[in-house]
DSSP file (Angstrom, degrees, kcal/mol; ACC not computed):
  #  RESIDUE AA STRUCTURE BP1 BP2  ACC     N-H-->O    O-->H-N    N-H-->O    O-->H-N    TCO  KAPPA ALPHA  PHI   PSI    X-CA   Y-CA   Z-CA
    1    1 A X              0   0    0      0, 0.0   148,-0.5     0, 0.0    13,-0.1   0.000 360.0 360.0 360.0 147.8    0.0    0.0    0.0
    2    2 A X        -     0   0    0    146,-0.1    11,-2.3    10,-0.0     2,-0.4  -0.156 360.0 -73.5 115.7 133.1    1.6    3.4   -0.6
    3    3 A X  E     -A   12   0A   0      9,-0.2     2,-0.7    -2,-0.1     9,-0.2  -0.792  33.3-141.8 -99.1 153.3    3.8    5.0   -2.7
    4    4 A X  E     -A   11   0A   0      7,-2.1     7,-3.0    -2,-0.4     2,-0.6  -0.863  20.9-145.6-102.8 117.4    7.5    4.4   -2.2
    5    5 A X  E     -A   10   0A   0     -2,-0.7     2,-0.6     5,-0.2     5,-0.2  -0.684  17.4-178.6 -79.5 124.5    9.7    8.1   -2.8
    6    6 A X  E >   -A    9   0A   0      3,-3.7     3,-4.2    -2,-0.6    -2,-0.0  -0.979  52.4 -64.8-115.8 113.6   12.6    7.4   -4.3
    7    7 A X  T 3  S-     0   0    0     -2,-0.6    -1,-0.1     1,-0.3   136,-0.0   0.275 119.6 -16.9  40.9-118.9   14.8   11.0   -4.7
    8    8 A X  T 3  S+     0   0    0     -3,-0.1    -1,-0.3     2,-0.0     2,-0.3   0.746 123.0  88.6 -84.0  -7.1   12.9   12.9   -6.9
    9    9 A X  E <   -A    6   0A   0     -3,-4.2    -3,-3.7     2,-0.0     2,-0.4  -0.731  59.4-149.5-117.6 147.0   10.5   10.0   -8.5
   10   10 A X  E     -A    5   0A   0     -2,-0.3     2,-0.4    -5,-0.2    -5,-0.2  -0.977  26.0-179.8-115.5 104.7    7.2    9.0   -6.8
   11   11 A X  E     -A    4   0A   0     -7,-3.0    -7,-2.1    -2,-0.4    -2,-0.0  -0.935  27.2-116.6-138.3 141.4    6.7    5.1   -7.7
   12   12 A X  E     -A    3   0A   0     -2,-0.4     2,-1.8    -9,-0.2    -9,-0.2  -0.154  16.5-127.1 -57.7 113.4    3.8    3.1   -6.6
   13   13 A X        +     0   0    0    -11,-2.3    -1,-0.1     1,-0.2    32,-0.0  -0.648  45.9 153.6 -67.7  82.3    4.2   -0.1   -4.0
   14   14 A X        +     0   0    0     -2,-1.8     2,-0.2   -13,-0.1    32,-0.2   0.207  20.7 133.3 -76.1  11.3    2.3   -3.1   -6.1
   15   15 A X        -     0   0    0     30,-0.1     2,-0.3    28,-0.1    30,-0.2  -0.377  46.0-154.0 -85.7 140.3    3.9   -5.6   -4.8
   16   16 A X  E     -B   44   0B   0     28,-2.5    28,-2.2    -2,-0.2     2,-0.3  -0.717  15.2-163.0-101.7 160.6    1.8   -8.5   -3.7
   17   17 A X  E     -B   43   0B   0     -2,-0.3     2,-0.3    26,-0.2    26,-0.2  -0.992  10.8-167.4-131.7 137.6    3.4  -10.5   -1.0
   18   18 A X  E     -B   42   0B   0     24,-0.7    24,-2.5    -2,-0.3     2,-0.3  -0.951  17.7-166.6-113.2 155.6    2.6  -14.3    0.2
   19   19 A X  E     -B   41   0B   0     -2,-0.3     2,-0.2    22,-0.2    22,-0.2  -0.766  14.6-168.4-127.2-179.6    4.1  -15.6    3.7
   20   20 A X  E     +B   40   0B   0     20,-1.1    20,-1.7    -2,-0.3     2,-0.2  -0.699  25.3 148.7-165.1 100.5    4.5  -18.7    5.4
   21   21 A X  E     -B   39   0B   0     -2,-0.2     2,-0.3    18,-0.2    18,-0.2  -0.827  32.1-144.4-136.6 179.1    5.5  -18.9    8.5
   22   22 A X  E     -B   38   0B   0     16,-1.6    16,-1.5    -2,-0.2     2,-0.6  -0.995  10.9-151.0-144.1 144.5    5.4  -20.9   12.3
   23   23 A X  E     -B   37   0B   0     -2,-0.3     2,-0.4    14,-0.2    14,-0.2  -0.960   6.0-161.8-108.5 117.6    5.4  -19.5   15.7
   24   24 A X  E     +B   36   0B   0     12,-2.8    12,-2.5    -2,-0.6     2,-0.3  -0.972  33.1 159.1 -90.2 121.5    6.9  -21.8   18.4
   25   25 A X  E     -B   35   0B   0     -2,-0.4    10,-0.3    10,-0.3    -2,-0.0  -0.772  46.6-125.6-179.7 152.3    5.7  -20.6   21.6
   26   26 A X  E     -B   34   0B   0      8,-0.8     8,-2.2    -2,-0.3     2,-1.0  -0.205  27.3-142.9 -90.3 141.8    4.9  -21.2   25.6
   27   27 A X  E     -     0   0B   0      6,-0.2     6,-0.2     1,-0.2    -1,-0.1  -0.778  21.6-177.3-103.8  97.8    1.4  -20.4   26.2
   28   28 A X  E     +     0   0B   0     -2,-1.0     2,-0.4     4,-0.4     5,-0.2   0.805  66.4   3.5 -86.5 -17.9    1.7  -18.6   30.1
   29   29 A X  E >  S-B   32   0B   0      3,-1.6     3,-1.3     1,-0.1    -1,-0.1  -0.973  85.2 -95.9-154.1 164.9   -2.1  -18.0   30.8
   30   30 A X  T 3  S+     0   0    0     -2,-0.4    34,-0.1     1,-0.2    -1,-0.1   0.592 125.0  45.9 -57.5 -13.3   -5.2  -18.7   29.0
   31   31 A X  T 3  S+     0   0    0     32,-0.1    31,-1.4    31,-0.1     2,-0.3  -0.015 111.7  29.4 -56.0 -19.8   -4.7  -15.2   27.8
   32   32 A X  E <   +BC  29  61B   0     -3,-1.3    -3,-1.6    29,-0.3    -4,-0.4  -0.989  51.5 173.8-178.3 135.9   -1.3  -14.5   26.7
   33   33 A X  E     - C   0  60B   0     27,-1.1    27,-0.6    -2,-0.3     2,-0.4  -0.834   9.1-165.0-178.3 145.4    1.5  -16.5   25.2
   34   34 A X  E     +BC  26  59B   0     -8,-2.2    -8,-0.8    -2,-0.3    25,-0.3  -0.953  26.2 117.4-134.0 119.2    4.9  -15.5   23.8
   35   35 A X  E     -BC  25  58B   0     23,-0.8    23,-0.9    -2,-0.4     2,-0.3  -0.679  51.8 -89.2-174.8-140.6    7.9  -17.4   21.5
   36   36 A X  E     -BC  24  57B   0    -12,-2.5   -12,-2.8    21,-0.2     2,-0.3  -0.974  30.1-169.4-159.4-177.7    9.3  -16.8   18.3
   37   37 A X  E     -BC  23  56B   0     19,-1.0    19,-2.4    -2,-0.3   -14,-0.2  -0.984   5.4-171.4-167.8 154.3    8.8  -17.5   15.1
   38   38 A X  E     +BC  22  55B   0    -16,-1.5   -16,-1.6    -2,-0.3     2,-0.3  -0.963  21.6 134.0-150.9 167.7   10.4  -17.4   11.1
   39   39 A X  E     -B   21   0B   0     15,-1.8     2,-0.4   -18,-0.2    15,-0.3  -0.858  46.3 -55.6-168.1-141.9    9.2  -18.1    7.6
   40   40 A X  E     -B   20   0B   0    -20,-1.7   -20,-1.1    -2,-0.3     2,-0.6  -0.991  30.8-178.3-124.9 132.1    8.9  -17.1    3.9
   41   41 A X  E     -BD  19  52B   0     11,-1.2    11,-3.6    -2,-0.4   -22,-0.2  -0.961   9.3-160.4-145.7 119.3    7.7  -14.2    2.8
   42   42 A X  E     -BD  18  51B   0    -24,-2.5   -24,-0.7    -2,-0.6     2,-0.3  -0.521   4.4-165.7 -54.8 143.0    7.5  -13.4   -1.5
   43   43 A X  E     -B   17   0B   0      7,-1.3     2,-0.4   -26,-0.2   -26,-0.2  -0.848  13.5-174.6-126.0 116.3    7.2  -10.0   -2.6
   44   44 A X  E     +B   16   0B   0    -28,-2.2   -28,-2.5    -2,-0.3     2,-0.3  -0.799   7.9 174.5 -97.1 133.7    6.1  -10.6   -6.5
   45   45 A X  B >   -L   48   0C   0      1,-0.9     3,-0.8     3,-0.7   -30,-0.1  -0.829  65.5 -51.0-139.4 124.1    5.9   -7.3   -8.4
   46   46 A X  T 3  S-     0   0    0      1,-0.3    -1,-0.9    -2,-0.3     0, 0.0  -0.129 128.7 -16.8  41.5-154.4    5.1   -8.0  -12.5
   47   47 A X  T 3  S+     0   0    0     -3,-0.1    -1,-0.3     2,-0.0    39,-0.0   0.621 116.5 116.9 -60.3 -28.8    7.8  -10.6  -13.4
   48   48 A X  B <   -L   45   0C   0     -3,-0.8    -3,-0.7    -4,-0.1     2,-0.3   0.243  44.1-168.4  20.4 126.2    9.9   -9.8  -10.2
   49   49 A X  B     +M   85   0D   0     36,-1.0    36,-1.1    -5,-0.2     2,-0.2  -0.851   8.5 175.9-132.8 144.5   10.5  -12.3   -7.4
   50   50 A X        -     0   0    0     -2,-0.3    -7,-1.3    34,-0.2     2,-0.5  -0.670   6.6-171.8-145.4 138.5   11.9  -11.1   -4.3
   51   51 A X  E     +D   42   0B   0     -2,-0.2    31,-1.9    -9,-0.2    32,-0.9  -0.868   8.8 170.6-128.1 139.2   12.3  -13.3   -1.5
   52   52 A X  E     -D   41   0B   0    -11,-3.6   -11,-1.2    -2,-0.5     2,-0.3  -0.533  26.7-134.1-116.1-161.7   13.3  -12.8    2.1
   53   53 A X        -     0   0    0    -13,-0.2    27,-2.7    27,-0.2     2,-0.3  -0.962  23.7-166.8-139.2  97.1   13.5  -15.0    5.9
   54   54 A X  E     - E   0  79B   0     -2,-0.3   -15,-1.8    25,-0.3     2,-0.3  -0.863   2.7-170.8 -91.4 149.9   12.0  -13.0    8.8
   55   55 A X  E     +CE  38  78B   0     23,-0.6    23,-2.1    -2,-0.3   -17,-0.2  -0.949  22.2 175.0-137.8 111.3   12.9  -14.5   11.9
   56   56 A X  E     -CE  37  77B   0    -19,-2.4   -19,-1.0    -2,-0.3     2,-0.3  -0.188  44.6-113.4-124.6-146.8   11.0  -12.9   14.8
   57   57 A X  E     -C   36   0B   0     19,-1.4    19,-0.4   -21,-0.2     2,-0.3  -0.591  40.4-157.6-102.7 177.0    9.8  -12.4   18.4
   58   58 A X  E     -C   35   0B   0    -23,-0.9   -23,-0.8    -2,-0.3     2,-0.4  -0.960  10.6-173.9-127.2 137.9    5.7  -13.1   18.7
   59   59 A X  E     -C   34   0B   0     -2,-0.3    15,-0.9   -25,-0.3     2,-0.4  -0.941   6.3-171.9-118.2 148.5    3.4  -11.7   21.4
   60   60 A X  E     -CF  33  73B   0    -27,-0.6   -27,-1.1    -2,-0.4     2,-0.3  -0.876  10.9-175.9-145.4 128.0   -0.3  -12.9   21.6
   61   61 A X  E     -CF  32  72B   0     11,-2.8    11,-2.0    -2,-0.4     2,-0.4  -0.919  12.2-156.2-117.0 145.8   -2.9  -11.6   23.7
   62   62 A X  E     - F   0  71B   0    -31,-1.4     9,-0.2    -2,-0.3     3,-0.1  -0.900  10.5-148.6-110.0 159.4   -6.4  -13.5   23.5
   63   63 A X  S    S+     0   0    0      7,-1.3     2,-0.4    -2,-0.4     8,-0.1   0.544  73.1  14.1-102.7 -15.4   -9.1  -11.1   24.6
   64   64 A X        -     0   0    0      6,-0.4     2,-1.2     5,-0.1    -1,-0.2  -0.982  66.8-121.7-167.1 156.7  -11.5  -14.1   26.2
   65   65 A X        +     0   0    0     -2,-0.4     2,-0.2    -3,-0.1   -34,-0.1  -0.679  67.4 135.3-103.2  82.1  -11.3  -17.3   27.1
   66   66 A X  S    S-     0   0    0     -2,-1.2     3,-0.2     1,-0.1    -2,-0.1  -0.806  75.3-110.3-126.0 150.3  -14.1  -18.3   24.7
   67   67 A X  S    S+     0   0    0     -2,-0.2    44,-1.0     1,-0.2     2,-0.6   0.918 120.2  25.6 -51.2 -38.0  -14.8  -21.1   22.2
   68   68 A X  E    S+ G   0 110B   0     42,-0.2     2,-0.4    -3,-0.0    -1,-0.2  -0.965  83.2 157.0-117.1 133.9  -14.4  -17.9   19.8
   69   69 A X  E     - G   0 109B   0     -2,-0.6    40,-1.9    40,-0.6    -5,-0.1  -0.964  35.2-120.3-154.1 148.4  -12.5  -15.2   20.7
   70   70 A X  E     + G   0 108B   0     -2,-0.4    -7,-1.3    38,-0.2    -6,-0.4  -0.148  32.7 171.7 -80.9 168.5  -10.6  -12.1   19.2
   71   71 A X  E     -FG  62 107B   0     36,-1.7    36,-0.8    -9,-0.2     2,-0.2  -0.821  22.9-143.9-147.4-177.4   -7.2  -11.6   19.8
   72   72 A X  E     -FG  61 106B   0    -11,-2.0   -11,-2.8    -2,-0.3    34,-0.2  -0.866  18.9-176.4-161.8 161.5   -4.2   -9.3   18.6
   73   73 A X  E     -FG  60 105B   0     32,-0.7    32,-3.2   -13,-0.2   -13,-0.2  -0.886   9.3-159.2-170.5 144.5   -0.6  -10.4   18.1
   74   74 A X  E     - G   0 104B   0    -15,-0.9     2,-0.4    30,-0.2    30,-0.3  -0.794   2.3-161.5-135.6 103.0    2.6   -8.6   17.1
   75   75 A X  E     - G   0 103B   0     28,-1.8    28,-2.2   -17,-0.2     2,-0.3  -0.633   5.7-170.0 -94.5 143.9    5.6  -10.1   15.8
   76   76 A X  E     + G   0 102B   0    -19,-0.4   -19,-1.4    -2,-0.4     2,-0.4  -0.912  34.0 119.2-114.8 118.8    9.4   -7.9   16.0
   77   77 A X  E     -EG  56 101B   0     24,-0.6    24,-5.6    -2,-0.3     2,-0.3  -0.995  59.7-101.9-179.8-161.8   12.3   -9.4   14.0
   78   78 A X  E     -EG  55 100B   0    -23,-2.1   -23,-0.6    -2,-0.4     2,-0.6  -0.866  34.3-140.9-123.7 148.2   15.0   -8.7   11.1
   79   79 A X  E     -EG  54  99B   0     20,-2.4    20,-3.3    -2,-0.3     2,-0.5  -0.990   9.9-142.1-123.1 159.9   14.3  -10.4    7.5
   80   80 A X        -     0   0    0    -27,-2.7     2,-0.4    -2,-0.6   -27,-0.2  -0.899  13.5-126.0-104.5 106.4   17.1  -11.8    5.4
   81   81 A X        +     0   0    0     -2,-0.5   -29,-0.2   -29,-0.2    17,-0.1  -0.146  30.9 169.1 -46.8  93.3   17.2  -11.5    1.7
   82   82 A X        +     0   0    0    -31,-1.9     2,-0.3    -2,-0.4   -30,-0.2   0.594  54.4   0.9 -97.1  10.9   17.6  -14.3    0.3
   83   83 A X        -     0   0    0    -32,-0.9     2,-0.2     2,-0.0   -32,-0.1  -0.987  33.6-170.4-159.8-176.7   16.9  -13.7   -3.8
   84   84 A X        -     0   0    0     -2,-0.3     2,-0.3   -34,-0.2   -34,-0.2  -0.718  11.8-171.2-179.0 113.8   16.2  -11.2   -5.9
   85   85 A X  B     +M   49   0D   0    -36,-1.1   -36,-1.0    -2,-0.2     2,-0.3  -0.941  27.2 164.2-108.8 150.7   15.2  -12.6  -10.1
   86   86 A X        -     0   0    0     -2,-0.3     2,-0.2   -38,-0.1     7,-0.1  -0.941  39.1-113.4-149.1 158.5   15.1   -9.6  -12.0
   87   87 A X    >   -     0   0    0     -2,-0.3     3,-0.8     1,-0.1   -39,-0.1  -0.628  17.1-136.3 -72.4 134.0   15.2   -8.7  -16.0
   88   88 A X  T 3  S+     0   0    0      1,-0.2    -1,-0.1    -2,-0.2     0, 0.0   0.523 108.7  63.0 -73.8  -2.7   18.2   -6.9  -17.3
   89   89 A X  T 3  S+     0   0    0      0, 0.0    -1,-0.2     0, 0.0     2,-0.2   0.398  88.2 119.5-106.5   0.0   15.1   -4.3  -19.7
   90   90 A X    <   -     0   0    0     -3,-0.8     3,-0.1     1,-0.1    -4,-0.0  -0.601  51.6-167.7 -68.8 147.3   13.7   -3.2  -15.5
   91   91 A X  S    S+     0   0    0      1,-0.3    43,-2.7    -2,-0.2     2,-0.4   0.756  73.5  26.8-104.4 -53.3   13.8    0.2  -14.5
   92   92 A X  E     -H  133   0B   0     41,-0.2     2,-0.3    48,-0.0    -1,-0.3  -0.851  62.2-152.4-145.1 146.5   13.2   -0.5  -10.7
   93   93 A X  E     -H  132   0B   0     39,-1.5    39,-0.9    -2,-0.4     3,-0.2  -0.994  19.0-137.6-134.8 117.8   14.0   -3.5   -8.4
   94   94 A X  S    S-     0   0    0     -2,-0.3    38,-0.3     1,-0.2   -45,-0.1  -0.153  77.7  -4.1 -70.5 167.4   11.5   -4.2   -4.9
   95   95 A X        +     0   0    0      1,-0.2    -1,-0.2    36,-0.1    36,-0.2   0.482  69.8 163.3   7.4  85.9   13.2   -5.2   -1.7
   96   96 A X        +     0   0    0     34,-1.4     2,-0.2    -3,-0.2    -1,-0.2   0.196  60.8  39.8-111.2  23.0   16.9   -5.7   -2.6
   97   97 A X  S    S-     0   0    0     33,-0.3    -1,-0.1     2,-0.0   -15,-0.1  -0.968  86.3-100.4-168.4 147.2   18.5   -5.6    1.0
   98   98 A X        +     0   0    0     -2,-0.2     2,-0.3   -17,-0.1   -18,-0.2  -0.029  47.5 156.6 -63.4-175.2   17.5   -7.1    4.4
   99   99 A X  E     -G   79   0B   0    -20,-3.3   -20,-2.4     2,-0.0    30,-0.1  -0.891  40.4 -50.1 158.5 171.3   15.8   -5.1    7.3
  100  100 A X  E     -G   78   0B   0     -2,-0.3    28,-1.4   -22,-0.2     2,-0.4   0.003  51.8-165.5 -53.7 155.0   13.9   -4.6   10.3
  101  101 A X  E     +GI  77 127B   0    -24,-5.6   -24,-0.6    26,-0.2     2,-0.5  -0.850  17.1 165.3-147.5 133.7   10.6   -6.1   10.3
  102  102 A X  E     +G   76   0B   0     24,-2.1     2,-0.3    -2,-0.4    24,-0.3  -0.893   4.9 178.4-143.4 131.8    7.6   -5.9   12.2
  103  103 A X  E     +G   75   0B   0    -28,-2.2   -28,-1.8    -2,-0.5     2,-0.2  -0.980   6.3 177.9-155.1 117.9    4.0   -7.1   11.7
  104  104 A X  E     +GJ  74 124B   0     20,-1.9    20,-1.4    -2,-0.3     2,-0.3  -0.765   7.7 156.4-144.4 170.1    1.0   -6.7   13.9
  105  105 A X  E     -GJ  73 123B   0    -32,-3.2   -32,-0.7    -2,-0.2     2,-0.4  -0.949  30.8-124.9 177.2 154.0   -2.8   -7.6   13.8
  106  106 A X  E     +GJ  72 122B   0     16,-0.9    16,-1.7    -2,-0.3     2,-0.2  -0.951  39.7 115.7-120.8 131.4   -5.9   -8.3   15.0
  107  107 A X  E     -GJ  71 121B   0    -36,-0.8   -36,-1.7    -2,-0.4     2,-0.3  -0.572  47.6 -81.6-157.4-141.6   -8.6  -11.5   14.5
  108  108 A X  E     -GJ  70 120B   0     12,-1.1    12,-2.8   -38,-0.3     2,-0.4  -0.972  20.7-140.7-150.9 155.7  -10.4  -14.3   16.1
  109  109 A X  E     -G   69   0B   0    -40,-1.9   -40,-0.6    -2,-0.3    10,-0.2  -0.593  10.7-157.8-127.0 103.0   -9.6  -17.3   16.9
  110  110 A X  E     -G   68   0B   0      8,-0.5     8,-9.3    -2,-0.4     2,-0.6  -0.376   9.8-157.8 -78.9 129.5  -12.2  -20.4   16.5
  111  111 A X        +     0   0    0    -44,-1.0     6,-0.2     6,-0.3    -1,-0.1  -0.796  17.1 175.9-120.1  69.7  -11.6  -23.2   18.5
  112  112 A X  S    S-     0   0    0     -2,-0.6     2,-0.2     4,-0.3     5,-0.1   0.298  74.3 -10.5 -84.4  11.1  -13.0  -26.6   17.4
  113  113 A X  B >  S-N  116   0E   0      3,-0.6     3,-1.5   -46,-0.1    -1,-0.0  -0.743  85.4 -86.6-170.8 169.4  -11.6  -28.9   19.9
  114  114 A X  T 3  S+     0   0    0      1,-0.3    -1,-0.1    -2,-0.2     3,-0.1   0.886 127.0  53.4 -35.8 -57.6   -8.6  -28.4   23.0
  115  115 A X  T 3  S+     0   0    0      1,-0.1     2,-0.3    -3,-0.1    -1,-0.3   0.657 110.9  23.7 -36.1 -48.2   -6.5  -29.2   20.5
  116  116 A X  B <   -N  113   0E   0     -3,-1.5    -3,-0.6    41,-0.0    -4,-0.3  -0.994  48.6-178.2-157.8 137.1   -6.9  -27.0   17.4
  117  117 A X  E     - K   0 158B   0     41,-3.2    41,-0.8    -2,-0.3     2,-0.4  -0.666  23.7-126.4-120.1-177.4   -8.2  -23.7   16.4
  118  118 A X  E     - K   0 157B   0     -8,-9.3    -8,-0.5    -2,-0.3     2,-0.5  -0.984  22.8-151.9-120.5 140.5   -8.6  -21.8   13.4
  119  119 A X  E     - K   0 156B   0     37,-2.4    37,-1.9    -2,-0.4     2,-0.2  -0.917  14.1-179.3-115.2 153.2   -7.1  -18.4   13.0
  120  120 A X  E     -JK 108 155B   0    -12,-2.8   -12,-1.1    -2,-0.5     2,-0.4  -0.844  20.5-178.7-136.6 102.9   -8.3  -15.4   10.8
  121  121 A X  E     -JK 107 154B   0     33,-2.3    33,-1.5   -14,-0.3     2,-0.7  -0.783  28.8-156.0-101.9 130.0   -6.3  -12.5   11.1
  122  122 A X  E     +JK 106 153B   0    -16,-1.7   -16,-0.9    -2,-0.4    31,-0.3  -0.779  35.6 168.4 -96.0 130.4   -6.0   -8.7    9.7
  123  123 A X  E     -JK 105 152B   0     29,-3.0    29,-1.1    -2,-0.7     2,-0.3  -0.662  35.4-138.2-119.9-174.3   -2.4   -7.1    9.8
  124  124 A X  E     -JK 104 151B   0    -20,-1.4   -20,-1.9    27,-0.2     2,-0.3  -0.874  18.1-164.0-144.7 138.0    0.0   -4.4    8.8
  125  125 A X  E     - K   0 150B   0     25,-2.7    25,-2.0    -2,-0.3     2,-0.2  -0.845   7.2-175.8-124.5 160.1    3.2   -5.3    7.9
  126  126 A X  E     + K   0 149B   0    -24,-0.3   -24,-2.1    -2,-0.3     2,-0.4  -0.927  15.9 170.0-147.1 127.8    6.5   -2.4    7.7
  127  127 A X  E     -IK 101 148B   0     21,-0.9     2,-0.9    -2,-0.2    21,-0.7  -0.914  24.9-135.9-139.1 125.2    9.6   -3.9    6.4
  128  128 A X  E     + K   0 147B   0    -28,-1.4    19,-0.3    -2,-0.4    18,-0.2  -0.582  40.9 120.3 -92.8 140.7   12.6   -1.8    5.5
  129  129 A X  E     -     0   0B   0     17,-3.3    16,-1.7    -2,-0.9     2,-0.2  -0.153  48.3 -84.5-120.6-139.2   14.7   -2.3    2.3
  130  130 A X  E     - K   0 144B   0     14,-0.2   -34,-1.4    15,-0.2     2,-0.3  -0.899  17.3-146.3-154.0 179.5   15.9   -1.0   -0.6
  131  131 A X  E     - K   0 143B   0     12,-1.7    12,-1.7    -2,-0.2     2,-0.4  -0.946  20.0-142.2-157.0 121.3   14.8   -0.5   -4.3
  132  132 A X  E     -HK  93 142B   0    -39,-0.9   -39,-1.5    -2,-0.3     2,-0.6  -0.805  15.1-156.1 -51.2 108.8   17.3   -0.6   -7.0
  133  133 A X  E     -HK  92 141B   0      8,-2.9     8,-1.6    -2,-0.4     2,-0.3  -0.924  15.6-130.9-120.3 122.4   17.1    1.7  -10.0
  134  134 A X  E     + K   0 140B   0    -43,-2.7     6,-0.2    -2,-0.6     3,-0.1  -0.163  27.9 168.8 -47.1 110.8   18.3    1.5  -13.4
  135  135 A X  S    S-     0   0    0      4,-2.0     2,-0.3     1,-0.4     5,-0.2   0.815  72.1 -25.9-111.8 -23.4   20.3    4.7  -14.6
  136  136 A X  S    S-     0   0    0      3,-0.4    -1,-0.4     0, 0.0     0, 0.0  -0.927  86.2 -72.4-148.5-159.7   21.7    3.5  -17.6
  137  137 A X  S    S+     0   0    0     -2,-0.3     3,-0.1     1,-0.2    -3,-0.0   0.562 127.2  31.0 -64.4  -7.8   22.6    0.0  -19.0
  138  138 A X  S    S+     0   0    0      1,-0.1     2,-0.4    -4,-0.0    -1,-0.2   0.805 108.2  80.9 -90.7 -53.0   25.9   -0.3  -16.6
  139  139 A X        +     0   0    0     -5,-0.1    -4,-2.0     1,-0.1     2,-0.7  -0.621  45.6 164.9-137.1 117.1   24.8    1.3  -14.2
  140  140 A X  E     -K  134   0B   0     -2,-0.4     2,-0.3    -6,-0.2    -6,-0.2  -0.651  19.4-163.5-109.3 127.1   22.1    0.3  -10.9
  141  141 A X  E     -K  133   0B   0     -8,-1.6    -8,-2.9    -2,-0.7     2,-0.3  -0.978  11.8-142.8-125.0 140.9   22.1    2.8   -8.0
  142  142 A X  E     -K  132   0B   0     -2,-0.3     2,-0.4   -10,-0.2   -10,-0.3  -0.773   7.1-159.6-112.0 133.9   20.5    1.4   -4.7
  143  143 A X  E     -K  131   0B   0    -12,-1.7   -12,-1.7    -2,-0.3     2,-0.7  -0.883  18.0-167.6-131.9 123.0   18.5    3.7   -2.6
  144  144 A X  E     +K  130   0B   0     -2,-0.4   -14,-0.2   -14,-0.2   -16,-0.0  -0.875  54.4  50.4-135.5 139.8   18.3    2.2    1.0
  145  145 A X  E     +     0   0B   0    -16,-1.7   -16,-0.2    -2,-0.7   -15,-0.2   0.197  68.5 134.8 134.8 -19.5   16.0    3.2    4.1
  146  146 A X  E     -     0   0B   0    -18,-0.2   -17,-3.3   -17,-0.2     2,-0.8  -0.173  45.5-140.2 -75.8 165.8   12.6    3.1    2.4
  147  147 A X  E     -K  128   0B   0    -19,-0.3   -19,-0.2   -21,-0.1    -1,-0.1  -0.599   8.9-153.4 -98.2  62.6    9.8    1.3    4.2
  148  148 A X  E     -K  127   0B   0     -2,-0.8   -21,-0.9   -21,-0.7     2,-0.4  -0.098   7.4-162.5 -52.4 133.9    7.6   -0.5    2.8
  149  149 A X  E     +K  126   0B   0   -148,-0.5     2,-0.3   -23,-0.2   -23,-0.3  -0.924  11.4 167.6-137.2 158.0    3.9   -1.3    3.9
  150  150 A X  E     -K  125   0B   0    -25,-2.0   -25,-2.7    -2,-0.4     2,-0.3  -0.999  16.0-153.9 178.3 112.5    1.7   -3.6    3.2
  151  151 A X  E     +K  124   0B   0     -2,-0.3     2,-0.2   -27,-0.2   -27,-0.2  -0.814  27.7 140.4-116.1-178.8   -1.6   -4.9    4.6
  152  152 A X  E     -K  123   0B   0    -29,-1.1   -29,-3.0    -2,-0.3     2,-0.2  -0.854  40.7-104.4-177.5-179.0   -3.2   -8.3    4.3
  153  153 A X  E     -K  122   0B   0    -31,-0.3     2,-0.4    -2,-0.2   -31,-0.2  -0.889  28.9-148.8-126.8 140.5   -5.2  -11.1    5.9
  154  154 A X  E     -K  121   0B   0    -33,-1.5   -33,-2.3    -2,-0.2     2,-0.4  -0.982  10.3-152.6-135.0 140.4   -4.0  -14.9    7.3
  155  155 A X  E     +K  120   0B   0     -2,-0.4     2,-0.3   -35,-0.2   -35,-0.2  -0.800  27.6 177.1 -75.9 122.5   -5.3  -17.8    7.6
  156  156 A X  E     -K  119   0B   0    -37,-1.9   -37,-2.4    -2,-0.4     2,-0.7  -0.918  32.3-151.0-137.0 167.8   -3.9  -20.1   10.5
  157  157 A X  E     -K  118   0B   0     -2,-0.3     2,-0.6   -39,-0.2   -39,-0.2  -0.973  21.1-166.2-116.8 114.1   -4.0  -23.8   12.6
  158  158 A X  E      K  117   0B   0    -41,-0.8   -41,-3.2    -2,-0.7    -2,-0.0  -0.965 360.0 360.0-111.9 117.8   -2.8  -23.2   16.5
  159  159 A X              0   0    0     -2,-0.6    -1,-0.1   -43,-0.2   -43,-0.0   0.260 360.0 360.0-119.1 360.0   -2.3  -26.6   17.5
């Protein structure tokens, strides 16, 4: 969501993202539970790939001790680049350098037996990077700091 400012040029965040991730973490009250957690997270923009590894802190609160009940949850952490495919005829290149990352939300969590719930969540994600731009056919100058931000929905199992 957003535009990203790059120096003088104003250019438009389209990038869709998918994640996959798991939270390992000790559950201290019916209420509250704490751990950490890493995954995969895409950022696709047109033919673009870029892919990083956040590995972060988690916090949970659940809001009732209900068969359904809402919650909110924030996760803290750094992601790690790990690719970047791009075409030598692009002008601009998404999320070309790790950075802080931090991702927060609210949803509910349905609870169909002791065992296993279902989550449905709404977030905001903020990750900082960087965005490559082409200046001629040598030459790619890297612009670093910008923020990207990015909201979304998840689907999840807490077992």
């Amino acid at each position: 969501m957003g535009k990203i400012f790059v120096e003088n040029d104003t250019f438009p965040n389209r990038n869709f993202t998918f994640e996959i991730q798991q939270v390992l973490a000790y559950q201290f009250t019916n209420y509250f539970f704490t751990g950490v957690g890493a995954g995969l997270d895409f950022w696709f923009y047109d033919t673009q790939t870029s892919t990083f590894i956040p590995i972060f802190a988690n916090a949970t609160v659940k809001l009732m001790n209900n068969k359904t009940a809402p919650f909110a949850f924030v996760n803290f952490g750094y992601a790690f680049k790990w690719q970047t495919e791009q075409r030598l005829e692009d002008v601009l290149f998404y999320g070309t350098k790790a950075g802080i990352y931090l991702q927060s939300g609210i949803g509910l969590n349905l609870k169909f037996s002791d065992k296993l719930s279902l989550l449905m969540t709404a977030y905001y994600k903020m990750q900082n990077s960087a965005v490559k731009i082409r200046e001629s056919e040598l030459i790619l100058k890297e612009i670093d700091k910008i923020y990207f931000h990015f909201v979304g929905i998840k689907i999840g199992l807490l077992f």
